[in-house]
C-alpha positions in Angstrom: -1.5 -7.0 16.5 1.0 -4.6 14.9 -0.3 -1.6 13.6 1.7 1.5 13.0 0.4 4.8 12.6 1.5 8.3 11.0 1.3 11.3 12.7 0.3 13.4 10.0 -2.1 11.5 9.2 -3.1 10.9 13.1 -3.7 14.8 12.8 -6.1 15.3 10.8 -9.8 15.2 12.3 -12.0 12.5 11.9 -9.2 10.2 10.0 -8.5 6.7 11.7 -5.5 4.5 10.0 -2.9 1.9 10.1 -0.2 0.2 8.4 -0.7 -3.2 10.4 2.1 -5.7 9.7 1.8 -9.7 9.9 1.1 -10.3 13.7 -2.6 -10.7 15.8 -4.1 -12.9 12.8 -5.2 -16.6 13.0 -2.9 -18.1 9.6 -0.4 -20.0 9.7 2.6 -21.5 8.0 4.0 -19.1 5.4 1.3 -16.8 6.3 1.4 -16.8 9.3 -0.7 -15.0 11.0 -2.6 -11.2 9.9 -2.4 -12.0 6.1 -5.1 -10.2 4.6 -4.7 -10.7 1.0 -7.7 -13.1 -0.6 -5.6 -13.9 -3.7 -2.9 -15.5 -1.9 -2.8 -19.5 -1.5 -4.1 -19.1 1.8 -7.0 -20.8 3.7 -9.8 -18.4 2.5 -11.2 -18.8 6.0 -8.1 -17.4 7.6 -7.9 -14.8 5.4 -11.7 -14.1 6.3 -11.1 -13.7 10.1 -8.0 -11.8 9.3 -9.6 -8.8 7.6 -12.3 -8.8 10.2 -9.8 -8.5 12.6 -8.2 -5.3 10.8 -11.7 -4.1 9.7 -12.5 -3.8 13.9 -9.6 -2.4 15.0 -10.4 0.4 12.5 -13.7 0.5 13.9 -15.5 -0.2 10.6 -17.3 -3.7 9.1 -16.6 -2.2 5.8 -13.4 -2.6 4.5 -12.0 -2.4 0.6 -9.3 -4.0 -1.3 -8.6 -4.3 -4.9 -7.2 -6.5 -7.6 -4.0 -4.8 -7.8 -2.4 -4.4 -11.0 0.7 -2.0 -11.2 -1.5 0.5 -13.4 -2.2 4.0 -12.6 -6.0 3.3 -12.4 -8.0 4.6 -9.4 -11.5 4.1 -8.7 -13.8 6.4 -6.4 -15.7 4.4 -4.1 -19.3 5.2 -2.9 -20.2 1.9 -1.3 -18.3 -0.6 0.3 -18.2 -4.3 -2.3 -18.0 -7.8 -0.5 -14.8 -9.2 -1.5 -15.0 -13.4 -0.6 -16.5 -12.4 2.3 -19.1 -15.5 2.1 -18.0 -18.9 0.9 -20.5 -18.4 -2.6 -18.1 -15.1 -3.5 -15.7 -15.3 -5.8 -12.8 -13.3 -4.4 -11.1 -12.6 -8.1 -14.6 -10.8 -9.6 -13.3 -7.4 -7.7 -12.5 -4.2 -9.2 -9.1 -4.2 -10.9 -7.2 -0.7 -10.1 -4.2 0.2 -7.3 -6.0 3.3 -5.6 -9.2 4.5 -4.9 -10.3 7.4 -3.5 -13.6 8.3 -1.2 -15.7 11.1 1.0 -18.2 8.1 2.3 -17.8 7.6 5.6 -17.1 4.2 7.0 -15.3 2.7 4.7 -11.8 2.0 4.7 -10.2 1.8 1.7 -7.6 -1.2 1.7 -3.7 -1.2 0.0 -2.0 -5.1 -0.2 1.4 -5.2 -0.5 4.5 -7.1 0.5 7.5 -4.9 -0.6 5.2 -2.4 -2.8 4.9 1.0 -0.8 1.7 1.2 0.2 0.2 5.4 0.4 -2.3 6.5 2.9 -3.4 10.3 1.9 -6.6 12.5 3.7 -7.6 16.0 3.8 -9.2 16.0 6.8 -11.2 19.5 6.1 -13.0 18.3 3.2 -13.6 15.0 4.1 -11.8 12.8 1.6 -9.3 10.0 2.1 -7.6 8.1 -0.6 -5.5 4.6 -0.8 -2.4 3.9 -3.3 -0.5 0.7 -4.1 2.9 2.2 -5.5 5.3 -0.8 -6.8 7.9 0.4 -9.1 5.9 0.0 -12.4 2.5 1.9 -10.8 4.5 5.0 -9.0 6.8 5.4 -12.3 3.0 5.2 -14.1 1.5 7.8 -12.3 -0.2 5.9 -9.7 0.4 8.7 -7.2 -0.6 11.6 -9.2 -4.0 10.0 -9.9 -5.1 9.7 -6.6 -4.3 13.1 -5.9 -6.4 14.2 -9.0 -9.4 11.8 -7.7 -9.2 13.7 -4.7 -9.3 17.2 -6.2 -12.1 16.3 -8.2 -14.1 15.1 -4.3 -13.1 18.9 -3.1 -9.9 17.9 -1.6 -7.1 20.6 -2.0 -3.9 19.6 -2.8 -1.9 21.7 -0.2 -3.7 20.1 2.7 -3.1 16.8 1.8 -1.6 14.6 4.0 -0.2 11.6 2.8 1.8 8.3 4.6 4.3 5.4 3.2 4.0 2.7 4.5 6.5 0.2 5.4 7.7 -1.5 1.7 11.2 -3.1 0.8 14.1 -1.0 1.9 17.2 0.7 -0.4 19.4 -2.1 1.0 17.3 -5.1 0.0 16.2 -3.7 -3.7 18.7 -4.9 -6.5 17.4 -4.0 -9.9 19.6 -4.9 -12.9 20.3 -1.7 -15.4 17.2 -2.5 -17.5 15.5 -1.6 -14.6 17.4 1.6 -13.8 16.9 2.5 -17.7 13.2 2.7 -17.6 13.4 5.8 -15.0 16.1 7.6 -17.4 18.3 7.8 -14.3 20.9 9.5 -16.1 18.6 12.5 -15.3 16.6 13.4 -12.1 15.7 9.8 -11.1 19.8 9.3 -11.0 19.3 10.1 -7.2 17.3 7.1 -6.6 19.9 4.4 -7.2 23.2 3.5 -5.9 25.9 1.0 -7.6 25.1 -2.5 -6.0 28.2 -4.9 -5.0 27.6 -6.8 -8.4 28.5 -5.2 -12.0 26.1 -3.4 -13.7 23.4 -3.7 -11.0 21.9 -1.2 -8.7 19.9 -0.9 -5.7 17.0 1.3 -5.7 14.9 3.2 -3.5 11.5 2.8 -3.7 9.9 5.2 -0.5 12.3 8.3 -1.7 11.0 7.9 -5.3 7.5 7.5 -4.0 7.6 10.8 -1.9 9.5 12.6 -4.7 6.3 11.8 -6.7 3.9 13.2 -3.9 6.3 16.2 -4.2 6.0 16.5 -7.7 2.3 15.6 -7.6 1.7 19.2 -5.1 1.5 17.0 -1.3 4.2 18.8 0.6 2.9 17.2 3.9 4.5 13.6 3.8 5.7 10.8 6.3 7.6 8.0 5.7 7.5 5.0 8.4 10.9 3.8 7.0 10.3 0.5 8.0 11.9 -2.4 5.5 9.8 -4.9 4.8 12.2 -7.8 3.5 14.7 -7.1 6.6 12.3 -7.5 9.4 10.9 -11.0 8.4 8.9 -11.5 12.2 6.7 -8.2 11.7 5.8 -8.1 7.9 5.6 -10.1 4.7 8.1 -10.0 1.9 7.3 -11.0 -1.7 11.4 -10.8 -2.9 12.2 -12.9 0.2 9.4 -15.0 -0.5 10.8 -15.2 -4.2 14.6 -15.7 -3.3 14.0 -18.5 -0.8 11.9 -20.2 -3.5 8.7 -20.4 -1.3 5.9 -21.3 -2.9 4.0 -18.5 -2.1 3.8 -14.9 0.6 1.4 -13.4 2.7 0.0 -9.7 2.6 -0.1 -6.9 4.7 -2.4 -4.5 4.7 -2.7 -1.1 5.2 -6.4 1.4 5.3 -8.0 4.9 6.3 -11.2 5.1 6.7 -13.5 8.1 7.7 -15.0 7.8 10.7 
């Protein structure tokens, strides 16, 4: 199993972690083998054993994901929600947001992604984690600057917040078109965040440096980046625009989770 860790987040007491990435799981085929994400095409039973696998290396049973929709919603969790974990569960009738926030311990809150920068954030003093899903459209939505409010309002300070990104496509791989660029008004600040592709009129854009300018901006000093590319390193994680650009039929997930222990 591949799980990478942040050492800021590693630091702070009674926090356990991990970005995993696709291997030490039991799909196969295109998912093949740790994906974790129920709304994929997936054998539902794979996809089971696969977040039971992640839920135990985090030493918890209880583990959380979402229906992710690009928004800037974020929901505070107080109890863990079963999500297809039984055949008679419909895995689609889950809580629709992409963060959420919690103090209760034992339950690790669960990002999906495959290319979206995933966020892992704790202050470990006052006992409260949160969980981001920042794609493009979320993190330009405010995604990030929710969660850190939804921790404020669970006592957490926003100068002793320490917050991760986790592996998610790269600079390199990420060509937007100038519609794209347009919606950031990159004529201004945001102008640093994208660099003239090799075709006219297209960029590529940088998707972990925007999301840790938005911690900045949000008042989190204390950030890590794994700099890991998600589309380049096709053996250790799942990519949705590699997925897309080789016309398969569908992508696994990665996940990533903190949980209070």
């Amino acid at each position: 199993m591949l799980i990478l860790h942040a050492e800021n987040l590693s630091n702070q007491s009674g926090i356990v972690h991990g970005f995993f990435g696709r291997k030490g799981g039991v799909s196969a085929g295109l998912y093949e083998s740790l994906n974790c994400g129920p709304g994929s095409n997936d054998s539902r039973a794979a996809v089971i054993e696969n977040r039971r696998r992640a839920a135990d290396a985090l030493g918890t049973a209880a583990l959380v994901t979402l229906g992710q929709i690009h928004s800037a919603h974020v929901l505070t969790v107080t109890a863990p929600w079963r999500l297809g974990e039984t055949p008679a569960e419909d895995p689609k009738h889950i809580p629709l947001a992409d963060a959420m926030v919690t103090k209760t311990r034992g339950i690790a809150l669960g990002i999906l992604s495959a290319d979206c920068a995933p966020v892992l954030l704790a202050d470990g003093a006052a006992g409260v984690i949160g969980a981001a899903h920042a794609g493009w459209k979320g993190a330009l939505g405010g995604v990030i600057e929710a969660t850190v409010a939804a921790m404020e309002k669970l006592g957490a300070r926003r100068a002793r917040i320490a917050a991760a990104i986790g592996p998610c496509i790269s600079q390199a791989n990420y060509e937007v078109g100038a519609e794209f660029r347009a919606r950031f008004a990159a004529g201004g600040a945001n102008a640093r965040f994208f660099q003239p592709a090799s075709r006219a009129a297209h960029y590529q854009f940088d998707l972990e440096a925007f999301t840790a300018d938005r911690l900045n901006l949000a008042g989190v000093d204390n950030v890590s980046r794994q700099n890991v590319c998600t589309y380049a390193h096709e053996a250790e994680f799942y990519s949705f625009r590699r997925a897309t650009h080789r016309g398969e039929a569908d992508y696994g997930r990665e996940l990533s989770a903190i949980v209070l222990a």
